[in-house]
C-alpha positions as CSV (number, residue, x, y, z in Angstrom):
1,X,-12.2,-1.1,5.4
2,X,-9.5,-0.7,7.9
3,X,-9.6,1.2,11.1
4,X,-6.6,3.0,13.1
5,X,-6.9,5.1,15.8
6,X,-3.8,8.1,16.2
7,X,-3.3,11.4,17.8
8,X,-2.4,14.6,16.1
9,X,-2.2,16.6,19.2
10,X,0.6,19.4,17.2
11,X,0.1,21.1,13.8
12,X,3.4,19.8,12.7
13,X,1.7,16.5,12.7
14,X,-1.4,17.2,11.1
15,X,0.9,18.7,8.5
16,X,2.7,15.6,7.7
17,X,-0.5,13.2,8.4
18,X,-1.6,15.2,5.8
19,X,1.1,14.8,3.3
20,X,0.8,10.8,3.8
21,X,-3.1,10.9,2.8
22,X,-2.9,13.0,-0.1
23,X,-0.4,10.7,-1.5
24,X,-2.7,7.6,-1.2
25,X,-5.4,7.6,-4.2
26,X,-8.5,5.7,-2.8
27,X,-10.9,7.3,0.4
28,X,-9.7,8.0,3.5
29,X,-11.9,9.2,6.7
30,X,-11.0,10.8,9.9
31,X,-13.6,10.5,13.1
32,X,-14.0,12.1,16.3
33,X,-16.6,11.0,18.1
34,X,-19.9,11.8,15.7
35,X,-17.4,14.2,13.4
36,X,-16.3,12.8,10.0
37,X,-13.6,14.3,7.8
38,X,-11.9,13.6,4.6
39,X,-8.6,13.0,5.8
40,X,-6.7,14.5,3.6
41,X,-8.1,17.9,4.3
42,X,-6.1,19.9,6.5
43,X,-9.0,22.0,7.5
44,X,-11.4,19.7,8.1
45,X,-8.6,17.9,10.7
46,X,-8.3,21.5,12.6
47,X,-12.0,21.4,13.0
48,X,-11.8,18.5,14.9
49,X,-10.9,17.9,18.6
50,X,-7.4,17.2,18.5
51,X,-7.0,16.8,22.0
52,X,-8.3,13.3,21.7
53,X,-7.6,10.4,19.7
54,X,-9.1,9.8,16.0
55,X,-10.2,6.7,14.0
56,X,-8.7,7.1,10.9
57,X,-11.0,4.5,8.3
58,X,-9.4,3.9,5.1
59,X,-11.5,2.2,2.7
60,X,-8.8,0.6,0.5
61,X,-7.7,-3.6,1.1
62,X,-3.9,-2.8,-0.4
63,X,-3.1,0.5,2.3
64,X,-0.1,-1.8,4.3
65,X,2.3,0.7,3.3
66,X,-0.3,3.5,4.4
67,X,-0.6,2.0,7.9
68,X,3.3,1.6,8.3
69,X,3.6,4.9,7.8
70,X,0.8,5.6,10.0
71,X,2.3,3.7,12.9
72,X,4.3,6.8,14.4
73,X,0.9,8.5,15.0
74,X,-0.4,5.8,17.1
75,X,-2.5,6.4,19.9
């Protein structure tokens, strides 16, 4: 497991954070504080608290192309 933390303070970005997940075939988790969502549901994101960063966990040990594209969502 790997572990990233990223902000998606504007629904533009959860829109295309969301676009990068689906593509990627193995699990992917977003946290906020005790909240846990599959990350590549764009409803459970907007149920979180946005406002703060999230731990994205993705539970795959070939994702380096996941987390370069992750990199412009850093927090």
């Amino acid at each position: 497991m790997k572990s990233v933390k990223i902000s998606l303070e504007m629904a533009q970005r959860v829109k295309e954070f969301v676009n990068i997940t689906q593509a990627c075939d193995f699990e992917i988790l977003l946290k906020s504080g005790k909240y846990v969502v599959d990350a590549k549901s764009i409803l459970g994101i907007f149920s979180l608290d946005l406002s703060r960063p999230l731990t994205v966990e993705i539970y795959s040990d070939d994702c380096g192309e996941l987390l370069e594209q992750l990199k412009k969502f850093a927090a």
